[in-house]
C-alpha positions in Angstrom: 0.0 0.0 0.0 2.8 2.8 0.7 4.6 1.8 -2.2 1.1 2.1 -4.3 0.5 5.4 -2.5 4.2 6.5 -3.3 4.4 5.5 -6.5 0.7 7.4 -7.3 2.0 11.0 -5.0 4.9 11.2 -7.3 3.0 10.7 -10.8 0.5 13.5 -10.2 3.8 15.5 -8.9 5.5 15.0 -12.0 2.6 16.0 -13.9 2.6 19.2 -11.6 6.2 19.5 -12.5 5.4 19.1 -16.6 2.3 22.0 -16.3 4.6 24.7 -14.3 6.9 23.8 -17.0 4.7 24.6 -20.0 3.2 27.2 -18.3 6.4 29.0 -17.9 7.1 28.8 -21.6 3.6 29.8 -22.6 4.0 33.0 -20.5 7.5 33.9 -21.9 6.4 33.3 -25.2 2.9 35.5 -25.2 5.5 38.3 -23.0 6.9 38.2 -26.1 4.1 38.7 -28.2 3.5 41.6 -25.5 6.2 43.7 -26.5 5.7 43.6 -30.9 1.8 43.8 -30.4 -0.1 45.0 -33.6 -2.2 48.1 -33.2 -5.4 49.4 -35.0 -4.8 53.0 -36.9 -7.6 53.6 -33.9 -10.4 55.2 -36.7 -13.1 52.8 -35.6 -15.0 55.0 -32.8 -15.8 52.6 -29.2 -18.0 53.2 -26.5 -16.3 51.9 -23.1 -18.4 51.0 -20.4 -17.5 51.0 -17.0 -19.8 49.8 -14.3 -19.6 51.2 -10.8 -20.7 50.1 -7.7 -19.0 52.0 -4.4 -15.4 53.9 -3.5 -12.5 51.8 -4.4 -8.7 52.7 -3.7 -7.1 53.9 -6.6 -10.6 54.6 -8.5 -10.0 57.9 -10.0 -6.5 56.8 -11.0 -8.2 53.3 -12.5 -10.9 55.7 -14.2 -8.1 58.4 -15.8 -5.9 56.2 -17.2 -9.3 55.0 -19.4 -9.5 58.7 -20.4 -5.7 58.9 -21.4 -6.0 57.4 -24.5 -4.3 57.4 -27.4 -7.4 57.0 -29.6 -9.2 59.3 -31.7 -12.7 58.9 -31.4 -14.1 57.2 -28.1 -17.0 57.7 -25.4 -17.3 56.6 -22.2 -19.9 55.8 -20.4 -20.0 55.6 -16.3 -22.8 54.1 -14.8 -24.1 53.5 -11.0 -27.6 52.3 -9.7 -27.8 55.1 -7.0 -27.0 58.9 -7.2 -25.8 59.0 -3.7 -23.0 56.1 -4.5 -19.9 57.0 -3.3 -18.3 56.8 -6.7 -20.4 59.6 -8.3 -18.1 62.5 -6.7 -15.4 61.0 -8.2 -16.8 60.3 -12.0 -17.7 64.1 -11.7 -14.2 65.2 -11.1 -13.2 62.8 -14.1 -15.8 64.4 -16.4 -14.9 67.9 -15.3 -11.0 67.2 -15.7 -11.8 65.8 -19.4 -14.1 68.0 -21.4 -12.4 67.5 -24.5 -13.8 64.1 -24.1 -17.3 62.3 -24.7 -18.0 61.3 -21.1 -21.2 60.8 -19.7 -22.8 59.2 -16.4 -25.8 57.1 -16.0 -27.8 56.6 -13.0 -30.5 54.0 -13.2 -31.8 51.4 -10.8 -33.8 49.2 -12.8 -32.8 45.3 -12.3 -33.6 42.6 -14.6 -31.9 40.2 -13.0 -29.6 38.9 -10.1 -26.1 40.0 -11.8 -26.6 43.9 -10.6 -23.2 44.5 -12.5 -25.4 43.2 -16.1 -28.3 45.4 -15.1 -25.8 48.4 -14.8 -24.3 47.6 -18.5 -27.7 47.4 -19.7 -28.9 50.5 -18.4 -26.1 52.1 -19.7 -26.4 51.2 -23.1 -29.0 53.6 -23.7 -26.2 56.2 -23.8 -23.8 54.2 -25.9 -22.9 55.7 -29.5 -20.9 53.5 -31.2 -20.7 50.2 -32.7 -17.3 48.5 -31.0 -18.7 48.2 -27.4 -15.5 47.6 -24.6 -16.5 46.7 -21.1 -13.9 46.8 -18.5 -14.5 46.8 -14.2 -13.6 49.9 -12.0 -10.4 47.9 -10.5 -8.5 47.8 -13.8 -6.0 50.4 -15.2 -4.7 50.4 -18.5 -2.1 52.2 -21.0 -2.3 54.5 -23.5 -2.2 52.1 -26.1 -4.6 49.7 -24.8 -7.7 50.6 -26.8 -5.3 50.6 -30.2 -4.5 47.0 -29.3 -7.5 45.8 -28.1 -9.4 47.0 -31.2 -6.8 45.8 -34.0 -8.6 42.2 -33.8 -12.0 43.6 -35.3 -9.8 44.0 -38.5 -10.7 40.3 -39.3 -14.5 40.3 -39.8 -14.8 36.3 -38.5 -13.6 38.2 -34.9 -17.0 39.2 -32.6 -15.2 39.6 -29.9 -11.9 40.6 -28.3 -10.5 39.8 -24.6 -7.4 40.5 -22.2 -5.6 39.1 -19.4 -5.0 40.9 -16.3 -1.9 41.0 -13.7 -2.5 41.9 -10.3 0.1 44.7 -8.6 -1.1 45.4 -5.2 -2.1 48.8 -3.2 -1.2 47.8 0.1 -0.5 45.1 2.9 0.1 41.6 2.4 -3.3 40.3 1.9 -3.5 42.7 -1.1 -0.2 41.4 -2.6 -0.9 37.5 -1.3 -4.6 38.2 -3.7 -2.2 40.1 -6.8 -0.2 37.1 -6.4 -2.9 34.5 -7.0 -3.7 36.7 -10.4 0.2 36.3 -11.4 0.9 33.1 -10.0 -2.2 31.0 -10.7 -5.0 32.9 -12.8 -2.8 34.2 -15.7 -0.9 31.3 -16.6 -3.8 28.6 -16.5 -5.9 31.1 -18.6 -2.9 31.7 -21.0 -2.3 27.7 -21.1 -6.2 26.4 -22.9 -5.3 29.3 -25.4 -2.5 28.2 -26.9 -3.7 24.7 -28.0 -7.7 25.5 -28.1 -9.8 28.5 -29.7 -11.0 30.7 -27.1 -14.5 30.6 -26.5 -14.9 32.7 -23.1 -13.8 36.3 -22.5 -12.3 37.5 -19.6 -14.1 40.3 -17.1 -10.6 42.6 -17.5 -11.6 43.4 -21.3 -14.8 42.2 -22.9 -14.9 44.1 -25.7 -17.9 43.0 -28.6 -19.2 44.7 -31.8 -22.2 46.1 -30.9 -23.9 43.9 -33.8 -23.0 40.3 -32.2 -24.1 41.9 -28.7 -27.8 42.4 -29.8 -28.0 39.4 -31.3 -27.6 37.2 -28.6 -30.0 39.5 -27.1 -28.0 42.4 -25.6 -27.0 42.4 -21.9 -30.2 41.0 -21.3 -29.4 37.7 -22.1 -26.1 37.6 -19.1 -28.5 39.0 -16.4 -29.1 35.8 -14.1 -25.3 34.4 -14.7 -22.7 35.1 -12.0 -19.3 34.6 -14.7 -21.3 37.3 -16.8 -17.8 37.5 -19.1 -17.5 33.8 -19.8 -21.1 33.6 -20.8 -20.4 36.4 -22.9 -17.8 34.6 -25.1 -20.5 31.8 -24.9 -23.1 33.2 -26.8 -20.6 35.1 -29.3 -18.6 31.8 -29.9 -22.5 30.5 -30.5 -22.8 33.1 -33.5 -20.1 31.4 -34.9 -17.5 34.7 -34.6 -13.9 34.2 -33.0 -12.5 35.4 -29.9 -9.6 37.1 -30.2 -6.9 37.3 -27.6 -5.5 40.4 -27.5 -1.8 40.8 -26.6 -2.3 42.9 -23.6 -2.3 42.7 -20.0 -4.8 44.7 -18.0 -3.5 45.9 -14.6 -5.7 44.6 -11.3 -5.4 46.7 -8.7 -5.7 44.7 -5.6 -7.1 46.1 -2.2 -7.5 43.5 0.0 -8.2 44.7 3.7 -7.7 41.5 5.4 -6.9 37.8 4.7 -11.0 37.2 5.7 -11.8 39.5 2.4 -9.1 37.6 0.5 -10.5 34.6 1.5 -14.0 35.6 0.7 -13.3 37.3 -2.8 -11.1 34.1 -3.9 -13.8 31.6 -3.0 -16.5 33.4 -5.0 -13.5 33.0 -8.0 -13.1 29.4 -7.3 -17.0 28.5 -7.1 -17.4 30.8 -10.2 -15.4 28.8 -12.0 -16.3 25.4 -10.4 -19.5 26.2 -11.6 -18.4 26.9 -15.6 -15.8 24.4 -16.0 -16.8 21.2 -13.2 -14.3 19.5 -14.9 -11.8 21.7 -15.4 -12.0 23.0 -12.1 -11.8 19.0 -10.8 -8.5 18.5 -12.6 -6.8 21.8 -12.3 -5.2 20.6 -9.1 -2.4 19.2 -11.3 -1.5 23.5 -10.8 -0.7 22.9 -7.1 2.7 21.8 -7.2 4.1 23.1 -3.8 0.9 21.4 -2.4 1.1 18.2 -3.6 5.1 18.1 -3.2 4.0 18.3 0.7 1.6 15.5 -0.3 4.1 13.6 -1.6 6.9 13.8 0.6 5.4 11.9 3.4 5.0 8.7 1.5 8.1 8.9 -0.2 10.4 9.4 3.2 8.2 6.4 4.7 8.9 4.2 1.2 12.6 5.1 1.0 13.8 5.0 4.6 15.0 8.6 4.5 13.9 12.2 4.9 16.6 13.3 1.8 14.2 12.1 -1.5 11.3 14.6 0.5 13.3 17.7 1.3 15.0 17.3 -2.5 11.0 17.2 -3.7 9.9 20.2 -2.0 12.8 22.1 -2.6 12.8 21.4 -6.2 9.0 22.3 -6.3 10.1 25.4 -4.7 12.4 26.2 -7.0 9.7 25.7 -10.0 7.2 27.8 -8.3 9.7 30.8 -7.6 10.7 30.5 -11.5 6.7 30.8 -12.6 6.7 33.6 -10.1 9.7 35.4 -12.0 8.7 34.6 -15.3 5.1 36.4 -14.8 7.2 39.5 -13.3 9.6 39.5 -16.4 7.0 38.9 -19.1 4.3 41.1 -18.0 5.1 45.1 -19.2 5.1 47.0 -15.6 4.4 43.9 -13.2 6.6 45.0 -9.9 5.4 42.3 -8.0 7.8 40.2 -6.9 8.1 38.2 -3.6 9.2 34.8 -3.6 9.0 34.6 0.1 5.3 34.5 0.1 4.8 31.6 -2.0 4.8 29.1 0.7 1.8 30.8 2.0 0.2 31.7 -1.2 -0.2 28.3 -1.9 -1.9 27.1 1.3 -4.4 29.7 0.8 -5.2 28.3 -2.5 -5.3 24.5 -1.4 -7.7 26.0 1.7 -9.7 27.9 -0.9 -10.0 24.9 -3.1 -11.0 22.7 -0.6 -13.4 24.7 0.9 -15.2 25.4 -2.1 -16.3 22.2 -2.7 -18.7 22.1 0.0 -21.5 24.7 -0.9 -22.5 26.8 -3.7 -23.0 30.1 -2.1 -20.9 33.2 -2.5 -20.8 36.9 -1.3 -20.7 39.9 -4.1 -21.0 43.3 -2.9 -22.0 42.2 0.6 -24.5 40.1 -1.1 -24.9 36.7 -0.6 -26.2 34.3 -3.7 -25.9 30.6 -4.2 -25.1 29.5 -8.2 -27.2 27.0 -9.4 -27.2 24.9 -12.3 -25.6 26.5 -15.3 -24.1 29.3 -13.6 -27.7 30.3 -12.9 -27.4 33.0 -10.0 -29.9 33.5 -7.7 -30.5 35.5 -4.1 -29.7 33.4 -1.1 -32.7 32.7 1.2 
C-alpha cells in the first residue's frame, strides 16, 4: 500500500512539475508577443463602459488612465444604480478634468436580473454611441495604447469579440499582494495555457470588448443577467454566433485592495466557485496546478517508502524552485508587473489548497455584501 500510494504522489507531482513547466514557456512566449503587439490606426470609434458600484482605492487613477487614451474617437460611459453612490463624486471630477472628451454618467436602478453589475451595463447602453462596445471593471487600469491594441482584432471580420488578461500589482499590505499574487501566480498562466492549443470561447471580465452587432444578437445584456461569470457567458453566446475570440496581446492591470486575509479569502472563493461552476471538470483536474501542495503531499510517502527524509526535502525544494521561476517569469513577461516576492509563495499556496478545498462544500458566494448561491448552469440567484 505505501509503495502504491508513493508510486501514485509522485505521478501526479510529476505532472505538476510538466504544467509549471509549460506554463512558464507559454507565458515567456505571449511576453513576447506583449512587446511587438499589432495596433489598430484607432479610426473605428468605441464606446467603453464601466460599471460602478462603491469607492475603491485607486478609483480615479483606475478611471483616468481610461481617459488617457491614445485614440481618436471614443466615449465613455459611467454608470451606478444610485446617485448618492460614493463613486459619483469621483466620476464628476473625471468628467470635469476631461471635457475635451465624450463622457457621460448614467444613474439608473432598474434590475432585470440577479447579476446587478449586467443590469448596470444594460442601463447604460441607452447612452452608448458607437458600434465596438468595450466593457472593462472599475479595478483595472490600462495604457495609453490599450484601446489601439484591443481593437486591431475587429480588423478580421470572422472576430465578434476581443478579450485581455490581467496581472494583479497590489495597493497595500500583504493580503492585497498574497490576492495580486494568485492573479500572477495561478489565474494568468492557466488562462494563458487552454489558449494556446484551443480557440478561445470565453472572455475574460478585465476586457470584454464586442461589436455592438453580435451583442444584440444574442439578445444584448439582457441575455447575461441571471449568470454570475457574466464574461465567460459572454464569449459563450458570441462563440454560439459562430465569430472568433480574439486574444489580445495585452495585460490589463488589477489593482488589488484587500483589507484583510477574511476578504481575500471571501473574494477568492466566490472565484473558485465561479469557476467550479463553468468548468466542473476543469475546475476538478486543475489541481495538477498545485505543485508546492502536492510536493508536501508527496513527501510523506516517499520518506516512509525510502527510509529517509533526503528524497522529500529534494521534492519540496525542487517544487520550490519551480514555483519561484513561474513567479519570476510572470514579473519578467508582464510590461510593468513590480510584484515580486518569492517569500510568500509558501503561503500563497496554502491559501489556494484551503480555498480549493473549501469550495467544494456549498455553492454560495458573497458579491457586494450580497450573498447568492449558483445553481445549475451558472444560474445566479439570491440566497434565502
Amino acid at each position: 500500500m505505501l509503495e502504491l500510494l508513493s508510486l501514485a504522489s509522485c505521478v501526479l507531482l510529476s505532472l505538476s512539475f510538466c504544467y509549471v513547466a509549460v506554463a512558464i514557456m507559454g507565458v515567456l512566449r505571449f511576453g513576447l508577443k506583449l512587446r511587438s503587439a499589432p495596433k489598430s490606426d484607432g479610426l473605428a470609434p468605441v464606446t467603453l463602459l464601466k460599471p460602478l458600484c462603491g469607492m475603491e482605492p485607486g478609483l480615479a487613477d483606475n478611471l483616468r488612465s481610461f481617459c488617457n487614451q491614445d485614440y481618436e474617437t471614443f466615449q465613455i460611459v459611467f454608470g451606478v444604480r444610485d446617485r448618492k453612490d460614493p463613486a459619483v463624486p469621483v466620476i464628476k471630477d473625471i468628467i470635469e478634468g476631461f471635457p475635451q472628451l465624450d463622457l457621460s454618467l448614467v444613474v439608473d436602478d432598474r434590475i432585470i436580473g440577479t447579476n446587478y453589475k449586467v443590469s448596470n451595463l444594460a442601463n447604460m447602453m441607452s447612452a452608448a454611441k458607437h458600434d465596438i462596445v468595450v466593457v472593462s471593471d472599475s479595478d483595472m487600469r490600462v495604457r495609453r495604447d490599450y484601446l489601439k491594441i484591443v481593437t486591431a482584432p475587429f480588423a478580421d471580420d470572422n472576430v465578434g469579440a476581443t478579450t485581455c488578461l490581467y496581472s494583479g500589482s497590489a495597493s497595500d499590505g500583504m493580503p492585497s499582494k498574497l490576492g495580486a499574487m494568485y492573479i500572477n501566480d495561478w489565474f494568468l498562466p492557466s488562462a494563458l495555457l487552454p489558449t494556446m492549443f484551443v480557440p478561445l470561447n470565453y472572455c475574460f471580465g478585465a476586457t470584454m470588448a464586442v461589436r455592438r452587432g453580435v451583442l444584440e444578437g444574442m439578445g444584448g445584456f439582457d441575455a447575461l443577467a441571471d449568470y454570475l461569470a457574466d464574461d465567460y457567458m459572454l464569449g459563450q453566446f458570441v462563440a454560439d454566433q459562430g465569430y472568433r475570440i480574439a486574444l489580445a496581446p495585452y495585460v490589463v492591470d488589477n489593482v488589488i485592495s484587500e483589507p484583510d486575509l477574511k476578504g481575500l479569502f471571501q473574494h477568492e472563493l466566490r472565484w473558485a466557485r465561479t469557476i467550479r461552476s463553468v468548468q466542473p471538470v476543469g475546475y476538478t483536474l486543475s489541481f495538477i496546478t498545485e505543485l508546492l501542495p502536492l510536493s508536501l503531499l508527496a513527501a510523506l510517502p516517499v520518506s516512509l517508502f525510502t527510509g529517509s527524509a533526503l528524497p522529500a526535502v529534494a521534492i519540496i525544494c525542487c517544487a520550490l524552485g519551480m514555483r519561484a521561476a513561474m513567479h519570476y517569469a510572470v514579473s519578467y513577461a508582464v510590461p510593468g508587473n513590480t510584484l515580486f516576492a518569492p517569500w510568500l509563495i509558501p503561503v500563497r499556496d496554502l491559501i489556494s489548497t484551503a480555498v480549493r478545498i473549501v469550495s467544494y462544500f456549498s455553492s454560495r458566494v458573497l458579491w457586494r455584501e450580497s450573498a447568492f448561491e449558483i445553481h445549475a448552469n451558472n444560474q445566479l440567484k439570491i440566497a434565502k
